[in-house]
Structure formats: C-alpha cells, structure tokens
N, C-alpha and C positions, 0 to 999 in steps of 0.2 A: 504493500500500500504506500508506504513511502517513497520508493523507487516511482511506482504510479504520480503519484503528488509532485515530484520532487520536478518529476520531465514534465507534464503539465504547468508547471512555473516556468520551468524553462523556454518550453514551446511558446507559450505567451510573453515573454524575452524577447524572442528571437533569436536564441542560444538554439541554432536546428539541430547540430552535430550531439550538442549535452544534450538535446533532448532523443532523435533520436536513441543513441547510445543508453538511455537510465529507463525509454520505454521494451528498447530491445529484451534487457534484463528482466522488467518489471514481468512482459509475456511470460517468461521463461521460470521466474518465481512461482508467479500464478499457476500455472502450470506445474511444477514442480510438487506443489502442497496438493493439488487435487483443485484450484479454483479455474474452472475453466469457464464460468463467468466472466468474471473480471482478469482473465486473460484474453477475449474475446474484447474486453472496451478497451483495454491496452493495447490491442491491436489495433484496433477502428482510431486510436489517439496516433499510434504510430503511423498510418494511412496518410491521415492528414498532415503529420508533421513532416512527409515525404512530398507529398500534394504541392505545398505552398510554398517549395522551395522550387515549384517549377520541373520536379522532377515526375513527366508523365509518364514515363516509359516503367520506371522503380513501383509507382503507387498502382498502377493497373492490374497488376498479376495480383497486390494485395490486397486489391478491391475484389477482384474473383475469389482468392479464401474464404472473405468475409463472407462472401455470397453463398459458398460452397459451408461454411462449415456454421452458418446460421441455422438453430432448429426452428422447424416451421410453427413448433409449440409455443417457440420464445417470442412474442412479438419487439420485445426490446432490443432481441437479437437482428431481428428481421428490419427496425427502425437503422440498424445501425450500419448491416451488410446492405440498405439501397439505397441509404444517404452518400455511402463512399460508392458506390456502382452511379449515383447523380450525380455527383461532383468528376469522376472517371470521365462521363458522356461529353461532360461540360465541358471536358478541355482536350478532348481529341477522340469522340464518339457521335449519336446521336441523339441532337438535342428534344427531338422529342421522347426519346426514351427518359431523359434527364429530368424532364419536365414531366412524367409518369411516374418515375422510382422517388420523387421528390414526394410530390402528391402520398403516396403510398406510406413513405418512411412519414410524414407529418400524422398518416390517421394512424398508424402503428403507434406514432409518441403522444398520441391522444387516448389509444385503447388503455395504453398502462399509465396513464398522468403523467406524464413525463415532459414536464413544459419547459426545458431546459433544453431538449434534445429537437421539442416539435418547434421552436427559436430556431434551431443549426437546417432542419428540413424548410422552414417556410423560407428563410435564408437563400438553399440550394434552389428550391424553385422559384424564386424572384428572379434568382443571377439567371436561371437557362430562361423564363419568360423571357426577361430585359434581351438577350443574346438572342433569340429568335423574333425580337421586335414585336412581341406582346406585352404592350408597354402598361396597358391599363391594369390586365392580369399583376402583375408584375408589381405596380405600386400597391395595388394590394394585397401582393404577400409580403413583402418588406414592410407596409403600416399592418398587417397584424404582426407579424415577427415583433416588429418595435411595442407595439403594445403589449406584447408579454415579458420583452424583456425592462419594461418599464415598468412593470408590476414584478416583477422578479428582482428590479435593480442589481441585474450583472451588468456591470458597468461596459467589459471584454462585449459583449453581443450589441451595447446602447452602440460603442463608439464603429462600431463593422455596420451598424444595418444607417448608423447616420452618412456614413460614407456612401454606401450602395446607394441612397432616397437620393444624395448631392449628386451622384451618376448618372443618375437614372435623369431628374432634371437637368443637368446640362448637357444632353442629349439632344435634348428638346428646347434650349435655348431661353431656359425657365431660371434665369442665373442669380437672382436674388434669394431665391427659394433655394437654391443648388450651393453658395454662395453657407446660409445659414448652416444647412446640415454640414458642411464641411467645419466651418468654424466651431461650431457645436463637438464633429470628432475630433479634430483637433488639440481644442482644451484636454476633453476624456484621456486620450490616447496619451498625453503629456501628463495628467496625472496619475495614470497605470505607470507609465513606462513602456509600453506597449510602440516597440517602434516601429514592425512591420505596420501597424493602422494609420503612426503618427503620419508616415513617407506615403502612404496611401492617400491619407486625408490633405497632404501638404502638396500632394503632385494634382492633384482633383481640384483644389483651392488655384493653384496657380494656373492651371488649366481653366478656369472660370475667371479669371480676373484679365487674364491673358482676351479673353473674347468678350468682353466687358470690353476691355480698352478697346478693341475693334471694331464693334458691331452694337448697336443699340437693340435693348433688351428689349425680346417678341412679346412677351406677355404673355406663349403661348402653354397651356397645360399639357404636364405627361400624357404622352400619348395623341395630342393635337397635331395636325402636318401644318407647319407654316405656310401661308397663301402666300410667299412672294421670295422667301428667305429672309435671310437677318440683313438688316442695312448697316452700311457699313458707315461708322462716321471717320472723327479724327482720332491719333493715336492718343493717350492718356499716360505720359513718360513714369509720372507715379505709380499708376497701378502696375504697368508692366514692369518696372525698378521690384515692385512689392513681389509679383509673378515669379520673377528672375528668382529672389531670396526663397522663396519657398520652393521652388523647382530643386534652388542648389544645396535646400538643405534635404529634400525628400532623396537627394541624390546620393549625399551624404552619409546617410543612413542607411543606405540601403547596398551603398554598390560594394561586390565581393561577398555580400553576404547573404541578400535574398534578390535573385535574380530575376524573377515575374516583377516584383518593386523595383527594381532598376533600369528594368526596361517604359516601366510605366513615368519614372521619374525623369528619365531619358526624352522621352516623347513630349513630356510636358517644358522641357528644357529647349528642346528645339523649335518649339513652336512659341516660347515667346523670345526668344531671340532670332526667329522667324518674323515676329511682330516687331520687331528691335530695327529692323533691316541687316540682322548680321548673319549675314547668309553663309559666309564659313563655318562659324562656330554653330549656326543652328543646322547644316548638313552634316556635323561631325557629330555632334549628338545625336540626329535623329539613326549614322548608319550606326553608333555605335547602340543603339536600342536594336538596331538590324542583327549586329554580332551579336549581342544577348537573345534573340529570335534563333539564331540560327543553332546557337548552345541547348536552346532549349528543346528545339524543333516546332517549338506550337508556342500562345500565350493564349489562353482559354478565353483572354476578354478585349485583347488589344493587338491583334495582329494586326488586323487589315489594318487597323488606325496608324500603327506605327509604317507600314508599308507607305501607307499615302502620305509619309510625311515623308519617308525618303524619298519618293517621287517629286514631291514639290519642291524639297529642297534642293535636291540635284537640276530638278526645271531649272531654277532661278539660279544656279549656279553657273548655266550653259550647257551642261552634261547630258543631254538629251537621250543619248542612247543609254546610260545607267536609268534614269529618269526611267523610263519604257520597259527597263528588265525591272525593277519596280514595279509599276503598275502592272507588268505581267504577271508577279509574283501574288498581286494582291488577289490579281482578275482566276487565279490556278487557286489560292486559298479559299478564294470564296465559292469555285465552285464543288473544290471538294470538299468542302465541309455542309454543304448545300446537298450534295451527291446522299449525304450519310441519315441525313432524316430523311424517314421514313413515313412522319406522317405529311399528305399531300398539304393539309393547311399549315401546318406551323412552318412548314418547307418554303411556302409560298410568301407567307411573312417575313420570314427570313431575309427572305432576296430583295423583297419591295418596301419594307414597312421601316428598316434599318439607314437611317441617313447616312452612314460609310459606306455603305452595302451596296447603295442605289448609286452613290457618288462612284464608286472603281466602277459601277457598270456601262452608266455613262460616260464615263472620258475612255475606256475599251470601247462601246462602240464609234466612238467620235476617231480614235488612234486608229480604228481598224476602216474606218470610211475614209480618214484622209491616205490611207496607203491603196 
C-alpha cells in the first residue's frame, strides 16, 4: 500500500520514472500476498503513468491485460480495464470505440459508487467527444466530470477538467471563457505542485492570449460554427510579451521530461512568436514540436495542430516544399486516423465538425488544384 501511495504522489509530481519504478513493485507486492485486487488498480495506475509520458506503443499491450485479466463479476474491474482501452483508442485507435469504453467504464463507476473513478471516465469521454468534434456532447461530460469533482474537492481532477473546459473553448474562439478556466488551472496546478497540469494550463493560457492579440473575440458558444471567422484586428505587444512568458515557462517544465507537454508547449511557442513576426525562432519551435511528434509517433490531441504550424511556418519562411511535406503529413494523419472509426457519424464529425481538420482539408485540396 505504500509502494501504491508512494508512486501515486509521485505520478502527480511528474516524477514518471519514480513513479513508474515504486508502481512496478507495488503490482508485484500485491500480488505476492494474495491481493490481486489492488494489484489490478496498481496496474491501471501504472497504464497511465506510461500513457502520459507519451508512451503509446508501452501502454497499449497494458491496456489489453487490463482488459484481459478484468473479471466480468468485478465491475470496478471492468471500470478500470475500458477507461485505459478509452484512453489507448484516444491516442492511436478508434475514437469511437473511445467514446463507447468511456460511456461504459462511467456506468460501471456509477454501479459500485465510485465517483472518483466515474470523474477519470466522464474525463476520457469528453477528450474523445472534443477529438471527434462532438463538441456539445463533450462540454457536457467535462461540466458533469467538474461537478463531481467539485463536490469531491480533488483538487488533481478540479485543475485537468479546468484545462480540458479552457480547450475545448478556445477551439471555438470562446476566449474569455477559455481565458478563465485556464487561469483558474493554473493557480490549482501551482498550488498542488502538479506540473504536468501547470505546463498544460500555461501553454493553453498563452495559446488564448496569443489569439486574443490577433483576432477579436467571436462571442461564439462551444460547439457554435462561426458565420465568417475570427476578425483579425491589430497586434496587442503586451499580451503577446504575457503569451511569450507562459509558452516559455510551460516549456520549461516540461521539456526532457514529459514529452506530449512539450510538444504542446512547443506549438504554443511558435505561434506567438508566429504573432511576434519572428519567423525563425517560431519555425524552430514549431519543427522542434515536429521532432517530439516524430519521438513519439502520434500526440493523441495535437498532431494535426502542431503539423499546421510547421506548415505555416516554413510558408512564411520561403521553404515551400518543406511547407507541402507538412501539410502532407497533416493531410496522411488525418486520414488515417479518420480511416480507424468505425462509427459512420462520429467518422463524419470528425472530418467536418473539427476546425484543424477542415483547415488541412482545404489548403490539400486548394495544393492539389493548383498543381
């Protein structure tokens, strides 16, 4: 149980190696005495702590375990082998599977009361909603997620679903609203110590202030299609100065040690010194978000985005044929990841409903017209 406790502190650290390494054991204790309970959640703890370091290839086979050695009697068990098989789909499977094992593991964490765990499922099904561009679905699993874990006050769950709400809004060009939920994780994240959330919340923040300064705020709600786009006014040197600092501290935190965070820190770096006009230094960040893509193989939430910033940035560099093997890469991501759901509407949302999604479609076919 300590070994258990000890990497669960850790894990929320950001300490992945100590935590790995003290839940490895903790299985293998469990196990050892006869608890094959609670070597079954030291697994599903270990899953995740593998998960979020970006490692998809590691977590996949132990999401199949989970799935495999869940008894169909246990439903706590069963909450917990199709939370990690949801989060598996979500970052290199299909997302509407993601968006079923999610659904499922939430009524399983509702059958045994388990409102700690149906928080980590409505969580997992928000992110694959948000990801297949079911946006309304979507802010409604994240505001009941947040409503239980504000009746729960786990602070760790308050400061992840404030983030996810700030995401999900500035998607949609909702940035005052996207703007508070960020500030909101922030403070949390800085008061845990939690600094995977902090570099989350700090690259999301600078990512909204960053198009703030650009573009005068839609007004429009989750889930709304702007009638015309965002209008673009004049740049605003403070906020983006502010942008810059948060980009370089979520960079800070993160790079070397959690690699999904650094690439997402990376993307936000490039595009406000994209906004800066410094079109060097925002094409060296955006490819080296590319080189942490390419380490990784996948990024469950920001591929395509990080693709279309090397694009852009190589445009405006001159680089036109890097530029094109870019948008190629985004235009091959998107359809294999497209290719892999299964269900024909969430498939279909996917492609059309996703404003990055629709953006690589249209400058492919516009590249492939003018050739």
């Amino acid at each position: 149980e300590l070994l258990f406790l000890r990497g669960r502190v850790f894990l929320v650290r950001g300490n992945y190696d100590g935590a790995q390494e003290l839940l490895s054991r903790a299985v293998e204790a469990f196990r050892s005495v006869g608890e094959g309970e609670r070597a079954f959640e030291a697994k599903h703890t270990l899953f995740w702590t593998i998960w979020v370091q970006g490692r998809y290839g590691d977590a996949g086979p132990l999401a199949e375990q989970l799935h495999r050695e869940a008894s169909p009697a246990r439903p706590e068990h069963l909450c917990s082998a199709k939370l990690a098989s949801a989060f598996h789909n979500i970052a290199s499977g299909d997302l509407s599977a993601a968006i079923i094992l999610a659904e499922q593991a939430a009524d399983h964490a509702r059958e045994v009361s388990h409102p700690y765990r149906e928080v980590d499922a409505l969580s997992a099904l928000g992110a694959a909603q948000e990801l297949a561009g079911l946006y309304e679905p979507a802010l409604s699993s994240f505001t009941a997620a947040r409503g239980i874990a504000d009746r729960l006050k786990t602070a760790h769950h308050q400061v992840s679903l404030h983030a996810c709400l700030g995401r999900l809004h500035l998607t949609h060009g909702a940035l005052e609203e996207a703007l508070k939920h960020y500030e909101r994780a922030i403070g949390t994240a800085e008061r845990l110590g939690d600094q995977r959330s902090l570099a989350i919340a700090l690259a999301g923040h600078a990512r909204c202030l960053t198009r703030r300064a650009l573009f005068v705020q839609s007004g429009q709600g989750v889930g709304d299609e702007p009638a015309t786009g965002p209008v673009p006014r004049g740049r605003h040197p403070a906020e983006l100065a502010e942008a810059r600092e948060d980009a370089e501290r979520a960079l800070s935190l993160t790079e070397t040690r959690s690699p999904p965070e650094e690439a997402e820190a990376k993307l936000a770096l490039s595009e406000v010194l994209e906004a800066l006009g410094e079109i060097a230094a925002a094409s060296s960040a955006a490819l080296g978000a590319v080189a942490v893509l390419d380490r990784l193989g996948t990024h469950e939430q920001y591929e395509v985005e990080i693709l279309l910033a090397a694009y852009r940035t190589q445009l405006a560099a001159g680089d036109t044929d890097s530029a094109l093997q870019f948008l190629g890469r985004a235009w091959n991501s998107l359809r294999r990841r497209g290719s892999r759901i299964t269900v024909p509407a969430v498939r279909e949302s996917f492609h059309h409903n996703v404003p990055h999604n629709r953006q690589v479609q249209r400058l492919w076919r516009k590249t492939a017209h003018g050739r």
